[in-house]
Every structure is written in structure tokens, then in C-alpha cells.
ChimeraX commands (.cxc) that place a marker at each C-alpha (Angstrom):
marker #1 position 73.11,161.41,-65.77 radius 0.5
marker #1 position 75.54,163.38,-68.08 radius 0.5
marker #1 position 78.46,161.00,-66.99 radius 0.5
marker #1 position 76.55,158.45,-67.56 radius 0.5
marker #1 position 75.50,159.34,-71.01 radius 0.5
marker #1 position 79.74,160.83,-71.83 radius 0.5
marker #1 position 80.72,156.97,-70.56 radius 0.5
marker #1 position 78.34,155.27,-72.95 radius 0.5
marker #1 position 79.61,157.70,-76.26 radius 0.5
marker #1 position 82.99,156.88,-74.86 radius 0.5
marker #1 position 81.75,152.74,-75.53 radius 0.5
marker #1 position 80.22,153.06,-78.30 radius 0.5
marker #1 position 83.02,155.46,-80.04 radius 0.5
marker #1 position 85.03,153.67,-82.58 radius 0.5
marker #1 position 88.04,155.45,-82.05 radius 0.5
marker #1 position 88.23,153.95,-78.15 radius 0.5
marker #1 position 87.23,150.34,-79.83 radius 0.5
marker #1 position 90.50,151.25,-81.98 radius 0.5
marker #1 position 92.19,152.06,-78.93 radius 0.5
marker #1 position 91.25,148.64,-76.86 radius 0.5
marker #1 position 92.29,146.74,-80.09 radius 0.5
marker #1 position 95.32,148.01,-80.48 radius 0.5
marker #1 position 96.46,147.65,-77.03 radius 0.5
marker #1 position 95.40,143.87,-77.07 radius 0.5
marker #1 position 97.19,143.37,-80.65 radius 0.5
marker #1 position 100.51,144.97,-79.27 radius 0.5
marker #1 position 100.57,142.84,-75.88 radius 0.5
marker #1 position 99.73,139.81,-77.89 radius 0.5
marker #1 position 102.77,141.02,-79.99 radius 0.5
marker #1 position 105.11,141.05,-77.18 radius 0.5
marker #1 position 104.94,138.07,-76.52 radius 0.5
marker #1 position 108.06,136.20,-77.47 radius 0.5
marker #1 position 108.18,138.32,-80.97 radius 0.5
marker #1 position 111.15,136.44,-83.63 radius 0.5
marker #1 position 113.21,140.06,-82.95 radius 0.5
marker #1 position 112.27,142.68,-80.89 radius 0.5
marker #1 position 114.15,145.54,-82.90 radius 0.5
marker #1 position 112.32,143.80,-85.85 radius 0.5
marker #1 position 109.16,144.01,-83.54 radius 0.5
marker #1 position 109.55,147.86,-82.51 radius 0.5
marker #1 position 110.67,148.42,-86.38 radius 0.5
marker #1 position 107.52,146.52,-87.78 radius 0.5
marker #1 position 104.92,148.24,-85.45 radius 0.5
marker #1 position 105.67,152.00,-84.68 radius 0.5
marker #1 position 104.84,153.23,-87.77 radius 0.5
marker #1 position 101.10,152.14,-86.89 radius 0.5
marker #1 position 101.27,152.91,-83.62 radius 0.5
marker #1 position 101.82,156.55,-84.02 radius 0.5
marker #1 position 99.00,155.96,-87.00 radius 0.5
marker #1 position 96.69,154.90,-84.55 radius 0.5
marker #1 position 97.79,157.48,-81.74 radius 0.5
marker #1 position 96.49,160.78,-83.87 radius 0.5
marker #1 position 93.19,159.27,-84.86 radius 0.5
marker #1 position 92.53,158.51,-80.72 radius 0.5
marker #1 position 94.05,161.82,-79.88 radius 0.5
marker #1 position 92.70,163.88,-82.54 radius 0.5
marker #1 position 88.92,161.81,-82.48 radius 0.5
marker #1 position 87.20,165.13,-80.29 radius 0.5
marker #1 position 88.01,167.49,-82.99 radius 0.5
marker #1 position 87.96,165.38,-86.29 radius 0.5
marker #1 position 85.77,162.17,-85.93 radius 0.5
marker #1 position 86.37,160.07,-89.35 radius 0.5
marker #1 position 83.97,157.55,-90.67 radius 0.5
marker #1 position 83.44,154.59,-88.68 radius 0.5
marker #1 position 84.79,152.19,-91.60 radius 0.5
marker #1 position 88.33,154.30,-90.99 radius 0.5
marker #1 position 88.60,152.92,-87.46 radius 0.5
marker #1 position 87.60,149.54,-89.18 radius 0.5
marker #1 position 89.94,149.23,-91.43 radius 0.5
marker #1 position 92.57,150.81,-89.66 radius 0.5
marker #1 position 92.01,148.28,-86.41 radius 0.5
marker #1 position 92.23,145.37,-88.82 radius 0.5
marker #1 position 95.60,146.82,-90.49 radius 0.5
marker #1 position 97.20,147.56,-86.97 radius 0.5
marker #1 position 96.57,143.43,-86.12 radius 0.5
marker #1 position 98.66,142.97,-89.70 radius 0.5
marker #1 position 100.67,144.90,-88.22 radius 0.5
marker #1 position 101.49,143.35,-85.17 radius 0.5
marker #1 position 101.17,139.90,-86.28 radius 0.5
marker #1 position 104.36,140.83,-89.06 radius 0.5
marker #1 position 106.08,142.34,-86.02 radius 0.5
marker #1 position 105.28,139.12,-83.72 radius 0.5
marker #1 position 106.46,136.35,-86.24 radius 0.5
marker #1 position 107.97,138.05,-89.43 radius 0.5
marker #1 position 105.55,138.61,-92.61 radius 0.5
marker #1 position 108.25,135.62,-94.09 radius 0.5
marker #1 position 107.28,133.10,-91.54 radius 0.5
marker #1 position 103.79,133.86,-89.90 radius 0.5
marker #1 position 102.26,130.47,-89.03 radius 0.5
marker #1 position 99.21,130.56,-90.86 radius 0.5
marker #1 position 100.39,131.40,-94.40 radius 0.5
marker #1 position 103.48,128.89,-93.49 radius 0.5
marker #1 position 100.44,126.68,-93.67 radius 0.5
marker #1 position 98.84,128.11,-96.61 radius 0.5
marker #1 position 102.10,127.64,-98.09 radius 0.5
marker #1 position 101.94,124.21,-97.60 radius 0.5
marker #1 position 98.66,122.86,-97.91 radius 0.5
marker #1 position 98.17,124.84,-101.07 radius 0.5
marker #1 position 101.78,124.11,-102.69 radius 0.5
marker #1 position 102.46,128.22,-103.10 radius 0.5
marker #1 position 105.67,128.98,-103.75 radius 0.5
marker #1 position 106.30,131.69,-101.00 radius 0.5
marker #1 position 104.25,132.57,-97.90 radius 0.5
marker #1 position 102.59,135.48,-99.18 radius 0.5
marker #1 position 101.66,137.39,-95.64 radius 0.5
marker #1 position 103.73,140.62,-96.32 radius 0.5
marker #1 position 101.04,141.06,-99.83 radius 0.5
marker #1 position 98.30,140.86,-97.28 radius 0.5
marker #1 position 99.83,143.78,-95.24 radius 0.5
marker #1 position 101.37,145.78,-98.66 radius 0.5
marker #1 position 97.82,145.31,-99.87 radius 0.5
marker #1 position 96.78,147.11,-96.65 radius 0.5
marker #1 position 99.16,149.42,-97.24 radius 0.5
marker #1 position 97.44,150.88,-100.04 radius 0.5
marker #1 position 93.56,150.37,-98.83 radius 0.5
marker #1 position 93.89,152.61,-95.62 radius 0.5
marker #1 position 96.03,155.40,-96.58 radius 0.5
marker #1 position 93.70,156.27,-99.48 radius 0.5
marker #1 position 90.52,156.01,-97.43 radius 0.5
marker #1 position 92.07,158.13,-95.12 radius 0.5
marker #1 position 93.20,160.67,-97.96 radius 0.5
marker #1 position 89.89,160.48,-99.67 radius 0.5
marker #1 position 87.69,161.47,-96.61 radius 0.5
marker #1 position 90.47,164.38,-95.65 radius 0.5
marker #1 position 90.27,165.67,-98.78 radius 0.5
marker #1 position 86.51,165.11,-98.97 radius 0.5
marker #1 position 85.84,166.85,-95.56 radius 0.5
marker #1 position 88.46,169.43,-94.69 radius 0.5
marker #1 position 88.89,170.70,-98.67 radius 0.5
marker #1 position 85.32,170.56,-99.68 radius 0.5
marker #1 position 86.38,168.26,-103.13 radius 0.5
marker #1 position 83.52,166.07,-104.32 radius 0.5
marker #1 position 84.47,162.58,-104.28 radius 0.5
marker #1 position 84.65,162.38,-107.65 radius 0.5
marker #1 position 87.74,160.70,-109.87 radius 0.5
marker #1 position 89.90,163.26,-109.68 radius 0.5
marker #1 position 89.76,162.79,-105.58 radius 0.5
marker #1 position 90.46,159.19,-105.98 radius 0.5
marker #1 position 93.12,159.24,-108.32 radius 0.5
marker #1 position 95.11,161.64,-105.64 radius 0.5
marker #1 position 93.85,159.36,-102.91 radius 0.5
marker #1 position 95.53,156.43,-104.91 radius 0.5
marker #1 position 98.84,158.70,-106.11 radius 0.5
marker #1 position 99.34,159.53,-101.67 radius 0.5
marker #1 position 98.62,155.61,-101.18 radius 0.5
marker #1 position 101.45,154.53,-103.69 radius 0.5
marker #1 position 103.82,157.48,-102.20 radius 0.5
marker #1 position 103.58,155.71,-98.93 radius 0.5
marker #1 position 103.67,152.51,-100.08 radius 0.5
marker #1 position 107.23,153.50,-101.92 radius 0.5
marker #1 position 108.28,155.50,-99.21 radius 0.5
marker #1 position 107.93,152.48,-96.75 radius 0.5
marker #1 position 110.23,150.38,-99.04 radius 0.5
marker #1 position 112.98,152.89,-98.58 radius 0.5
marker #1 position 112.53,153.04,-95.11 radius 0.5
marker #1 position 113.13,149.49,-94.84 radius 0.5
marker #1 position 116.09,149.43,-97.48 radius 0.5
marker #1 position 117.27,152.27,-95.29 radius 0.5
marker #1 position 116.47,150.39,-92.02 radius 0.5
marker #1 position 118.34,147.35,-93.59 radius 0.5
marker #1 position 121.51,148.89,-94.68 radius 0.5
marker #1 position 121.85,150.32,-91.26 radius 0.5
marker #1 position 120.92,146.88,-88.92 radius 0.5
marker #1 position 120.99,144.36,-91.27 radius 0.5
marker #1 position 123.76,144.60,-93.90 radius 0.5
marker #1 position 125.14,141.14,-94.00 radius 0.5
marker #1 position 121.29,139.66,-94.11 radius 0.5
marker #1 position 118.76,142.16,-96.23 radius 0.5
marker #1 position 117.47,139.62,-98.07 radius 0.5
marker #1 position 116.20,137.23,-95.54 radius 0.5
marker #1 position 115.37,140.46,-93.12 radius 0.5
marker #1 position 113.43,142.04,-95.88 radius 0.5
marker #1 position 111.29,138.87,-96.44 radius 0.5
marker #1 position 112.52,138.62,-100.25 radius 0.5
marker #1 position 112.69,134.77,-100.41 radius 0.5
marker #1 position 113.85,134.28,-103.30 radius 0.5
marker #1 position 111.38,136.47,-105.58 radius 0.5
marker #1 position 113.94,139.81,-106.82 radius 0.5
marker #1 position 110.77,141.17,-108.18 radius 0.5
marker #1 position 109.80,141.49,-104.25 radius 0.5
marker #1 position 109.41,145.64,-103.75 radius 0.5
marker #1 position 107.90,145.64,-107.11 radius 0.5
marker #1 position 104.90,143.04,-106.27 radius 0.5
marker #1 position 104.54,144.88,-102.81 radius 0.5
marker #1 position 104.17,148.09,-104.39 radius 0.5
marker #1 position 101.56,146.33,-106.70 radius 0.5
marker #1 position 99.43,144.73,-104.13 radius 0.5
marker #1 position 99.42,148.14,-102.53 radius 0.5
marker #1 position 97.82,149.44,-106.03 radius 0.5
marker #1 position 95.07,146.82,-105.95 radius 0.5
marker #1 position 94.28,147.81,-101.83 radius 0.5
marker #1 position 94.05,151.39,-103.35 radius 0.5
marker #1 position 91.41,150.38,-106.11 radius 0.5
marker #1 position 89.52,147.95,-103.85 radius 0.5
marker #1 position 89.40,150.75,-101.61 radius 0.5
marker #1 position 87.46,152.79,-103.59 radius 0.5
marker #1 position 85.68,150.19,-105.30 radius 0.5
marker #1 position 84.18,148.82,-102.63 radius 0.5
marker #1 position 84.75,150.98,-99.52 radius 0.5
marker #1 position 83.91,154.23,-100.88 radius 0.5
marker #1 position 80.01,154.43,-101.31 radius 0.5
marker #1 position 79.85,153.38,-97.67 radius 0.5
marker #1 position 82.26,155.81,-96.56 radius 0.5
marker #1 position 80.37,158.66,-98.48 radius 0.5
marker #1 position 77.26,157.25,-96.70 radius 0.5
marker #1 position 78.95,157.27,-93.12 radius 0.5
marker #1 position 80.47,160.94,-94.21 radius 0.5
marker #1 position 77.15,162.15,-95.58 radius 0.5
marker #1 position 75.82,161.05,-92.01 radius 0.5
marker #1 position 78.52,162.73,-90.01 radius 0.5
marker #1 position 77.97,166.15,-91.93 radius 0.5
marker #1 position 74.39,165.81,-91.64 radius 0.5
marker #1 position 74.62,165.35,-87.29 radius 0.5
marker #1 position 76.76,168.00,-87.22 radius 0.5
marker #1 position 73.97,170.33,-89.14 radius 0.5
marker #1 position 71.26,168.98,-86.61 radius 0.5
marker #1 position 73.99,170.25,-83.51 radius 0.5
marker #1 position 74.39,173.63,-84.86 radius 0.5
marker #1 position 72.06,176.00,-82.59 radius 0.5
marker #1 position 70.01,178.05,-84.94 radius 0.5
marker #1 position 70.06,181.65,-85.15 radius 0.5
marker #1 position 67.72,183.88,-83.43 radius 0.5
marker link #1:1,2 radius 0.2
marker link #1:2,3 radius 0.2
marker link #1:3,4 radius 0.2
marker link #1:4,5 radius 0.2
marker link #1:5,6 radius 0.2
marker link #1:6,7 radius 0.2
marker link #1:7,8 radius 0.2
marker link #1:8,9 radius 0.2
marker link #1:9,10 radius 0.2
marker link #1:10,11 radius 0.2
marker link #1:11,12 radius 0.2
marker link #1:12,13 radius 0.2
marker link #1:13,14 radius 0.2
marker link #1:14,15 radius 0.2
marker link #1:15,16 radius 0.2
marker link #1:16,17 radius 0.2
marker link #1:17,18 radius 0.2
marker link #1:18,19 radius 0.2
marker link #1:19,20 radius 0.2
marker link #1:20,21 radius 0.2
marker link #1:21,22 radius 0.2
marker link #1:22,23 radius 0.2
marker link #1:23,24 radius 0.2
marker link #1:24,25 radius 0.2
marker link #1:25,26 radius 0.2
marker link #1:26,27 radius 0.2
marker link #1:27,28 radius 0.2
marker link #1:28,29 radius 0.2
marker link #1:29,30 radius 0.2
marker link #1:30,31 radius 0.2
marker link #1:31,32 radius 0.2
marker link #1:32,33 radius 0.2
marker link #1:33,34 radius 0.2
marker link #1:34,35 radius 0.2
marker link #1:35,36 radius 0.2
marker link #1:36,37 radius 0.2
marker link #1:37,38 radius 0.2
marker link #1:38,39 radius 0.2
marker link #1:39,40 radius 0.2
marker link #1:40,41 radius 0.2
marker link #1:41,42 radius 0.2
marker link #1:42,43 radius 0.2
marker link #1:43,44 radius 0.2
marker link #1:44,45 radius 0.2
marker link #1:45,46 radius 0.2
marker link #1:46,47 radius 0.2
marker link #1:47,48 radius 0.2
marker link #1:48,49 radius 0.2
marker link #1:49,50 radius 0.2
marker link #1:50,51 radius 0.2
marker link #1:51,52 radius 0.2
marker link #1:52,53 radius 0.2
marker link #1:53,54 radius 0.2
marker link #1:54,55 radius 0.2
marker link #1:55,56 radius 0.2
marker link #1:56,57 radius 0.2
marker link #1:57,58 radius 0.2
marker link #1:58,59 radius 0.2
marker link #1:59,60 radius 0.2
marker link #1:60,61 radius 0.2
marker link #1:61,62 radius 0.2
marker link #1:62,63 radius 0.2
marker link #1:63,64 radius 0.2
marker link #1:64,65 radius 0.2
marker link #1:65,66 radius 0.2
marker link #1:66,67 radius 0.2
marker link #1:67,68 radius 0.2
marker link #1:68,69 radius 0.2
marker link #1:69,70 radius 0.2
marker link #1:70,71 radius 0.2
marker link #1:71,72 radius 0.2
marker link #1:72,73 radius 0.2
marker link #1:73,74 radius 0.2
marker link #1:74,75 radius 0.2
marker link #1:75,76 radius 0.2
marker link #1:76,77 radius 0.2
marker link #1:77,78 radius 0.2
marker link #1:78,79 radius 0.2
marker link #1:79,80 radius 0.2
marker link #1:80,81 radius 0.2
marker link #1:81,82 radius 0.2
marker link #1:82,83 radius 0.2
marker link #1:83,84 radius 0.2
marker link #1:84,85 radius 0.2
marker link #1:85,86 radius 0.2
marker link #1:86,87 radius 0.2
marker link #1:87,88 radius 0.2
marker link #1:88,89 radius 0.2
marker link #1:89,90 radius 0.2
marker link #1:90,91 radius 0.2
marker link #1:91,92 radius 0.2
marker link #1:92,93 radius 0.2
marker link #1:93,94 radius 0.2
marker link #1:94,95 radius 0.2
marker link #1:95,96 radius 0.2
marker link #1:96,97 radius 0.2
marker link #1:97,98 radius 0.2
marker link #1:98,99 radius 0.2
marker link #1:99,100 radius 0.2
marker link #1:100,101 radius 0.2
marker link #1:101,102 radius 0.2
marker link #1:102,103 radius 0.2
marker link #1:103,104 radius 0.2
marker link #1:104,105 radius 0.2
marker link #1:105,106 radius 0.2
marker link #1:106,107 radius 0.2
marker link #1:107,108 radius 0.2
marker link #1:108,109 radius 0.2
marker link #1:109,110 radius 0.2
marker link #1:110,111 radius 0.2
marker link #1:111,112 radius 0.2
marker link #1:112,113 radius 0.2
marker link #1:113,114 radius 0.2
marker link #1:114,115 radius 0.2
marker link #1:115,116 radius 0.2
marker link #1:116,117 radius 0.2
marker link #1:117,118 radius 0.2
marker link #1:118,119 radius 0.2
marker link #1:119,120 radius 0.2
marker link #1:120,121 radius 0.2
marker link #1:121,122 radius 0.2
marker link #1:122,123 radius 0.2
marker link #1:123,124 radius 0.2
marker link #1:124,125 radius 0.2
marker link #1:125,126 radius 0.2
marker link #1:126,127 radius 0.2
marker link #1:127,128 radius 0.2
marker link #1:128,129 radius 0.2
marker link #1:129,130 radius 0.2
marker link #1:130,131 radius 0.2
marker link #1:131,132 radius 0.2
marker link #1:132,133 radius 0.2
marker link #1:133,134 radius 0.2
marker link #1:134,135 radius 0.2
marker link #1:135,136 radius 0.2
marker link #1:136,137 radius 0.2
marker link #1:137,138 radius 0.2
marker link #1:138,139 radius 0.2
marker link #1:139,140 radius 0.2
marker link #1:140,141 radius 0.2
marker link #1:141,142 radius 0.2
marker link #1:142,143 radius 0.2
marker link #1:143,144 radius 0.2
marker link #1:144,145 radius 0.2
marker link #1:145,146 radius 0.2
marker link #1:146,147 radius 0.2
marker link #1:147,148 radius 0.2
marker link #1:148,149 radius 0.2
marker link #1:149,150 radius 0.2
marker link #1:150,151 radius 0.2
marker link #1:151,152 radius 0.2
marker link #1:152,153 radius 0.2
marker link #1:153,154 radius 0.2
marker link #1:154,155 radius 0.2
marker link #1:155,156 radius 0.2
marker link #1:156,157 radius 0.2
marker link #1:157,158 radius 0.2
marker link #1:158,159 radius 0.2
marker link #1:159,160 radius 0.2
marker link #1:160,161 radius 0.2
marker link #1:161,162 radius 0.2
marker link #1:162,163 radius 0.2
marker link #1:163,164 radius 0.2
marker link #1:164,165 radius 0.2
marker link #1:165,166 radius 0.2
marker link #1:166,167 radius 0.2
marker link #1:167,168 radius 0.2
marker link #1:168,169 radius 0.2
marker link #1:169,170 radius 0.2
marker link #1:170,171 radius 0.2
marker link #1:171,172 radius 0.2
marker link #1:172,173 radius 0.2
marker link #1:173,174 radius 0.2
marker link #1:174,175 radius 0.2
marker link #1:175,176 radius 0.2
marker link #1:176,177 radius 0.2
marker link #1:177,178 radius 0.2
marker link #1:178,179 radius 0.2
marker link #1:179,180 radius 0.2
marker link #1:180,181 radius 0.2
marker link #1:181,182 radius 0.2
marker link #1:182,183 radius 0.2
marker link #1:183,184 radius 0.2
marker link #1:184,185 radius 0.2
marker link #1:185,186 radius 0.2
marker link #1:186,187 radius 0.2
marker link #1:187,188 radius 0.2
marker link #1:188,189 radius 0.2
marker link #1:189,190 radius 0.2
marker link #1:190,191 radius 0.2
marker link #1:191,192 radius 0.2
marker link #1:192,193 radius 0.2
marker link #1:193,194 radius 0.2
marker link #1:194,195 radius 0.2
marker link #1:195,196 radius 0.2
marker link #1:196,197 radius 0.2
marker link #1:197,198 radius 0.2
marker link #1:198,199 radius 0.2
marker link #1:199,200 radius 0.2
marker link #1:200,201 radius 0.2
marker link #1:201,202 radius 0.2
marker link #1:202,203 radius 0.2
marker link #1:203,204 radius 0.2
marker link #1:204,205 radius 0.2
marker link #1:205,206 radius 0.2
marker link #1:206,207 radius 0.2
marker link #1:207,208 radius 0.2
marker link #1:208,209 radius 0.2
marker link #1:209,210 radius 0.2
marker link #1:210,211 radius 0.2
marker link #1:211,212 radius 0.2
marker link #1:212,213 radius 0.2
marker link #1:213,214 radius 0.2
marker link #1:214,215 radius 0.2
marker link #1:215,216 radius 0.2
marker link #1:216,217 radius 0.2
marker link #1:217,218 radius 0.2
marker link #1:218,219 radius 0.2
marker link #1:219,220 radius 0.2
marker link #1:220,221 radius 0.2
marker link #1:221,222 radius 0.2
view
């Protein structure tokens, strides 16, 4: 009965549906990827993302929109590592049918860039420093989310300089716009606000509902 009941949590627990997801998402991405040091390059950073919330799920269970929106960044994630964020088939159609001047998948995943990170920040600092979730919580949340954000387009100057010195342009998915780290760092910005915007009352709902389970666990005294 007990291993029954410890198999169904396991199930239902959003960190394992993370898990399954990102297994299928990185097989799919294996599959005949455009380069696979461009593959491993696009792709570990989440990886080891998505590693410490599994591992670390028995002793610090976030919100279930974390694992949500996490999940749907790692499948970013390994779609840019599978085909390039310059030449993914679907926005090489979006491109087209809609006359755009650039196929704008990489502003998908910067904008991703910035909506996790600061969910992520905001319930840490909600739940393991005790700060209300008030502005002053979401304007650090935002300030870590832009630090990343930056941080990542060093790594990939970095990564570029190293690998790919006679094509960073092309490798870095420029095409043509020199204004390139600047928009990414922008749409990274909006992810942030939409983040808390839209994302935060139901993640102080889902927190409010963790903190409140854990209450009803604690054995009372005497």
C-alpha cells in the first residue's frame, strides 16, 4: 500500500514530469542536430538547470508553475541546439509567410531567459529569506534575471572567440542586426516583467499552498 501510494506522488510530481520531458526533448535533439558542439554548447546550461531542481525536489519542492515554465524553456532549449535559433524551421516559416526581416527564434528563448530565472529568484527569495513579495523582491528578481541574461552573452562571445573565430557572426545568430546582444538582452527584460505580471499571483497562490501543507504535516506538540 505505501509503495503504491510513494509510486503515484512519484506520477503526479512535477519535478519527474520535468524529468520525462526533458529526456524526450534531448533525444529528439540528437537527432541529426546542425552541430553537435553547437548542440552540447546550446543545451548544458539547461541541463544542469534542470538536474538540481530533480535532484534537489525531496528537500525544496518549488511551485508547480516553476517546473512549467522551466519544461517549456528546456524544449527552447533543445530545439536552438537541434536546428540553430538562426534557422529553426518554423520561424524560417514565420519569416516567410509574414515578410519579417529575420527569424526571430533566439527572442523567443532570450525572452525565456529572463521569465524563468526571475520566477525562480522570486520564490527563493520568497521562501528561504522570508521577503514579502513585494516590489522590492521583484525588482532583485528582475536585476538576477538581466545578470544572467548578460552573463550568457559573454559566455557565448567567449565560446565564439575560442571555436568560432573566423565565423561569430553567423555562429552567434546576428544576421545582419549589430544591435543583436542588445535586443536579446531586451526581450529578456520583457520575460522578466511578464513574469511577474502575469506569473506571480499564481505562484504566490501555489507558494501560499505549499507553506500551508507543510503546516498541516507538522506533528503538533504534546
Amino acid at each position: 500500500m505505501a509503495s503504491s501510494i510513494r509510486r503515484s506522488r512519484k506520477i503526479s510530481d512535477p519535478a519527474f514530469h520535468l524529468l520525462v520531458v526533458s529526456l524526450l526533448a534531448t533525444g529528439w535533439s540528437l537527432i541529426h542536430p546542425v552541430d553537435y558542439a553547437t548542440w552540447f554548447f546550446e543545451i548544458f546550461l539547461g541541463a544542469i538547470g534542470v538536474s538540481v531542481l530533480v535532484v534537489t525536489a525531496g528537500r525544496f519542492r518549488f511551485s508547480r508553475v516553476i517546473y512549467l515554465v522551466v519544461a517549456v524553456h528546456f524544449i527552447i532549449l533543445a530545439a536552438g541546439a537541434k536546428y540553430s535559433y538562426a534557422t529553426m524551421p518554423l520561424f524560417d516559416w514565420l519569416k516567410e509567410s509574414l515578410d519579417l526581416s529575420r527569424n526571430h527564434f533566439d527572442r523567443v528563448g532570450h525572452f525565456f531567459q529572463g521569465l524563468t530565472p526571475t520566477l525562480i529568484m522570486r520564490e527563493l527569495l520568497v521562501r528561504k529569506l522570508h521577503l514579502p513579495a513585494n516590489w522590492k523582491v521583484a525588482g532583485l528578481s528582475i536585476c538576477v534575471a538581466l545578470a544572467f541574461s548578460a552573463s550568457y552573452e559573454i559566455l557565448e562571445w567567449l565560446w565564439v572567440l575560442v571555436f568560432y573565430p573566423d565565423c561569430g557572426p553567423e555562429w552567434l545568430g546576428m544576421q545582419g542586426d549589430p544591435w543583436d546582444a542588445q535586443a536579446d538582452m531586451l526581450m529578456a527584460l520583457c520575460g522578466a516583467i511578464i513574469a511577474l505580471l502575469f506569473f506571480g499571483p499564481l505562484q504566490s497562490r501555489q507558494i501560499q499552498s505549499i507553506e500551508a501543507s507543510k503546516d498541516f504535516e507538522q506533528p503538533s506538540s504534546g
